[in-house]
C-alpha positions in Angstrom: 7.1 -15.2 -44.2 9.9 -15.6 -41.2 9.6 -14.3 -38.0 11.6 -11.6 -37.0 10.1 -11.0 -33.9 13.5 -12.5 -32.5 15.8 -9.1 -33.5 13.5 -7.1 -31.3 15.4 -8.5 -28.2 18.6 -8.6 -29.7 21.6 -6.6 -28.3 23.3 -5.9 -31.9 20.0 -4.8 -33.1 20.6 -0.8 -33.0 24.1 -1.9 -35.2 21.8 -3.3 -38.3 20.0 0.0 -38.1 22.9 2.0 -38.0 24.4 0.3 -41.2 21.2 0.4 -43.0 21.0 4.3 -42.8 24.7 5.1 -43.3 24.4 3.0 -46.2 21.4 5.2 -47.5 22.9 8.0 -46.9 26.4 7.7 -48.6 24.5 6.9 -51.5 22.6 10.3 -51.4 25.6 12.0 -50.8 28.2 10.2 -53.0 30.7 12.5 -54.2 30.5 13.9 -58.1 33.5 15.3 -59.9 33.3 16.8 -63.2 35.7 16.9 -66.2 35.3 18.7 -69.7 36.8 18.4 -73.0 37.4 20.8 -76.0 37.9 21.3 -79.4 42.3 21.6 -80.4 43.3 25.6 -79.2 40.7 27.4 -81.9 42.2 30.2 -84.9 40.4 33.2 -84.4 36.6 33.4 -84.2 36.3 29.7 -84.7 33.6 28.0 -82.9 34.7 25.7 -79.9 32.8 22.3 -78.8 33.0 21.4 -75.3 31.8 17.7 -74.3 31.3 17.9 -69.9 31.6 14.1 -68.3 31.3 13.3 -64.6 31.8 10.3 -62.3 30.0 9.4 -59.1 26.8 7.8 -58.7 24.4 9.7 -59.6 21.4 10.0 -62.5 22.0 11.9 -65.6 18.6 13.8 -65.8 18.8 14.8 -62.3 21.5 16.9 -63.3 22.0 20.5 -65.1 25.4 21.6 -66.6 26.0 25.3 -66.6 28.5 27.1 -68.1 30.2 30.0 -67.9 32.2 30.8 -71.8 34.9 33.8 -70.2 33.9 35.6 -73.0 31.0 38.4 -71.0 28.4 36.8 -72.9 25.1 35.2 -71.5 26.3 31.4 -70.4 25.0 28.2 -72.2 23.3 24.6 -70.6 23.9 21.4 -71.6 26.2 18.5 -71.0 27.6 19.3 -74.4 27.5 22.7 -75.5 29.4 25.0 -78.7 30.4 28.3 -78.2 32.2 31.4 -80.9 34.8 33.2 -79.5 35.0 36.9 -80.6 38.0 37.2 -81.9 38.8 38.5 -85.4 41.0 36.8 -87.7 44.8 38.2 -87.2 43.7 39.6 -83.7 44.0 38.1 -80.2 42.5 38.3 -76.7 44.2 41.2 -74.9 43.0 42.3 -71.1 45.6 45.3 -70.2 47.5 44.8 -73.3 48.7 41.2 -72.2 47.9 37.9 -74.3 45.0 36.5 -72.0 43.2 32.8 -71.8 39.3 32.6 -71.7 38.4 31.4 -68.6 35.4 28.5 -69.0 33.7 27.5 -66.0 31.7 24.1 -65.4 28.8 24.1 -63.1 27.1 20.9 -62.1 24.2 21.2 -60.3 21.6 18.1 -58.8 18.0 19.7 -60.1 16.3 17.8 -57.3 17.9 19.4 -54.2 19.3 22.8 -56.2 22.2 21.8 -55.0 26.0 22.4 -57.0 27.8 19.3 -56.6 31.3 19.4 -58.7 33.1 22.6 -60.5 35.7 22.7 -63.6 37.7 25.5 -64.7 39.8 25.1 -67.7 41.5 27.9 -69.8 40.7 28.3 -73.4 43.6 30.2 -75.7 42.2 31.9 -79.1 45.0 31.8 -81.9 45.2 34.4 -84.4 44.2 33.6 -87.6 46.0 34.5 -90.7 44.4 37.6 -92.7 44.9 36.1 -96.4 43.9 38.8 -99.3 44.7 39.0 -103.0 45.2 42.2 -105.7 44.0 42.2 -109.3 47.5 43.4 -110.5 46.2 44.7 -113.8 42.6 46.2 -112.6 42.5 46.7 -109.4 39.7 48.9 -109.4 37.5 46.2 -111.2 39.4 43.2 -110.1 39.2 39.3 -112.0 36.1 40.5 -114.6 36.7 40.1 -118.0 33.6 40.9 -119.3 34.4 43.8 -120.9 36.9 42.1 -123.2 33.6 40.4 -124.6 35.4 36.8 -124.5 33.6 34.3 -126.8 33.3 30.3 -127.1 35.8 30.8 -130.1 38.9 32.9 -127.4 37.7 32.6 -124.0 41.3 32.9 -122.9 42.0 35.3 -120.1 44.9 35.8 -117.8 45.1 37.3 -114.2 47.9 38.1 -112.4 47.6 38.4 -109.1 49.8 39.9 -106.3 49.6 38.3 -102.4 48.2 42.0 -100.1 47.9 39.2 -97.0 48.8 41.1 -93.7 51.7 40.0 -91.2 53.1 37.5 -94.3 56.4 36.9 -92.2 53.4 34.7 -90.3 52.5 33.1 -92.8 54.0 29.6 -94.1 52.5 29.1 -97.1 49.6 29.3 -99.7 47.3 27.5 -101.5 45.0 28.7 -104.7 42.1 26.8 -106.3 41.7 28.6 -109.4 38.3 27.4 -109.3 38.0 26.1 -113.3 39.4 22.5 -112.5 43.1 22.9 -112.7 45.1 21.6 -110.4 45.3 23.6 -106.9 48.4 25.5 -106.4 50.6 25.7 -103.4 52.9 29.1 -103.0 55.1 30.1 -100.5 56.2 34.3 -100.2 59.1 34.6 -102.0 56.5 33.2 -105.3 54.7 36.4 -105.4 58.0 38.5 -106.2 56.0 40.0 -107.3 53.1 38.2 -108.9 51.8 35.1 -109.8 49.6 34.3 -113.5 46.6 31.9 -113.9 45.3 31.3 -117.7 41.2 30.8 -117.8 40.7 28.9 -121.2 37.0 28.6 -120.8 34.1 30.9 -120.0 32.0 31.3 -117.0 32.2 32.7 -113.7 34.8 31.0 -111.2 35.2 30.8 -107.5 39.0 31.0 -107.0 39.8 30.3 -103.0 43.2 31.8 -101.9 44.0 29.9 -98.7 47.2 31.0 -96.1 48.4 28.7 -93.7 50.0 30.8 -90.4 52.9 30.0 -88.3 50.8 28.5 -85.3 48.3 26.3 -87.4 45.2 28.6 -88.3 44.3 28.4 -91.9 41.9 31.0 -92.9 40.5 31.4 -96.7 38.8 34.1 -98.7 36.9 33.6 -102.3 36.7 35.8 -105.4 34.6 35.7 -108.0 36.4 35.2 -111.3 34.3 37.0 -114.2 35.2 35.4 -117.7 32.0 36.1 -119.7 31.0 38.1 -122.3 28.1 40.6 -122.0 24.5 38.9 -122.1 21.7 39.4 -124.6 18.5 39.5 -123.0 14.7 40.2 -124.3 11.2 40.1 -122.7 8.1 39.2 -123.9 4.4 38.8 -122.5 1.8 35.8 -122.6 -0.8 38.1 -124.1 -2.7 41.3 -123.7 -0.7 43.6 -120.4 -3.4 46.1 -120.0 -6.4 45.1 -117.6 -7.8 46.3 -114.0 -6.3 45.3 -110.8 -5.8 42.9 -109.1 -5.0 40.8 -112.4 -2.0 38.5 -113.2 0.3 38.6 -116.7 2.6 36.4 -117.7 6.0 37.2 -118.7 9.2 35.5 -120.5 12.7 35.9 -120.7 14.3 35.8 -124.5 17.2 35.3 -126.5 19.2 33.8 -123.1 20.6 30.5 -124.6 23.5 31.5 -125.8 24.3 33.7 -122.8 27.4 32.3 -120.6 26.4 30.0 -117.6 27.2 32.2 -114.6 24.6 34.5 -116.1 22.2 35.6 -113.5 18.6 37.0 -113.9 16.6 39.5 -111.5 12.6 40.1 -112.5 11.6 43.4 -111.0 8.2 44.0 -112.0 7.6 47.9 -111.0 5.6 47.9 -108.2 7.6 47.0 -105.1 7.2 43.4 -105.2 9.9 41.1 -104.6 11.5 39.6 -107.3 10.6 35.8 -107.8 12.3 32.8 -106.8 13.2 32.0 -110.5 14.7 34.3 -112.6 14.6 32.4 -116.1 11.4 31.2 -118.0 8.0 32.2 -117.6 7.0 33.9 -114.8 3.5 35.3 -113.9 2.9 38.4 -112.0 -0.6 39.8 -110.2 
């Protein structure tokens, strides 16, 4: 090993020392700034991502990220976080009746001195979203079910016309339908629905239609209805044996005469004595 005995006389000693602790402690005390990112301006109660970075030297687990969301509610941690605004579809964010930003805070904080070493405020703007809604213009009061027509395998044809009840439509652009029976989606603008618009089911079954309304500023919002093209199901129960016995004691149970019933068909066991209803509700099913 060398001999430093040699410094201890030196006149420029006391400089070495100095460098070596201002060296120390600009690393200790290096400056952090902090940055965050989010999602494209949100439609209505859309959830927003937000992604924090930082620069600086410093170590990632020896920091915490804190945020405040502008929105009352409890904050979040985390470097990257989510949050929901609430704001309804077709409403925005009014404080004293004026269109107002959410205010998001970033706080970085170094966990092994409690100290906060950088800040970012960015504002966040909610967009309404559009309010689409359809009308059964022939039965409104029991809207897209056919089931009372009793439609077979042999005519299963049935026809709805709709008309457009979306809210605010002069802010809407356009439209889209999936009919939800395979057929090509449709695209609408207003002036189609003067005043309604048809769709022919030629097959049975029940059918998801999505009515979809693009608004002025971007936000797409969708709603779904079920479409009800299905005759009225036949239906018979039988046992596995004997139904008489003393508690606690299981029987078995079976659903009949179901295979020609339409596939959106559903099933609900209820048994009598409070019990819920089983997971499956075709088949056999034992009860205790």
């Amino acid at each position: 090993m060398a001999d430093i005995g040699f410094l201890k006389n030196q006149p420029w000693r006391h400089l070495i020392v100095s460098l070596i602790l201002l060296f120390c402690y600009n690393s200790v005390n290096a400056q952090i700034t902090a940055d965050f990112t989010s999602d494209a301006v949100p439609c209505g109660s859309a959830v927003v991502n937000f992604a924090a970075t930082v620069t600086g030297t410093y170590s990632l687990s020896d920091l915490r990220f804190d945020w405040n969301m502008g929105d009352g509610k409890p904050g979040k941690t985390g470097q990257n976080v989510s949050n929901g605004y609430p704001i309804a579809p077709g409403a925005i964010h009014l404080v004293g009746g004026v269109e107002t930003a959410f205010t998001v805070v970033l706080t970085v904080t170094r966990i092994s001195t409690n100290t906060v070493v950088a800040t970012q405020t960015h504002d966040v703007f909610v967009k309404p979203a559009p309010i689409p809604a359809l009308m059964d213009a022939v039965s409104p009061l029991k809207p897209f079910d056919n089931c009372a027509s009793n439609p077979t395998i042999q005519n299963p044809f049935y026809t709805i016309v709709v008309s457009n009840q979306s809210q605010d439509i002069n802010l809407i652009t356009g439209y889209t339908i999936d009919w939800g029976d395979g057929s090509t989606v449709s695209s609408y603008v207003n002036s189609d629905f003067k005043p309604t618009i048809s769709h022919l089911y030629s097959k049975l079954g029940l059918f998801k239609l999505k009515f979809t309304a693009t608004g002025v500023n971007g936000c797409i919002k969708s709603v779904t209805y079920d479409v009800k093209n299905q005759g009225n199901p036949a239906i018979g129960i039988s046992s596995g044996g004997n139904t008489t016995g003393c508690a606690p004691i299981t029987f078995g149970f079976r659903v009949n005469r179901v295979s020609k019933n339409d596939a959106g068909t559903t099933y609900i066991w209820d048994f009598g004595d409070g019990t819920p209803p089983p997971d499956l509700d075709t088949g056999f099913n034992q009860h205790e």
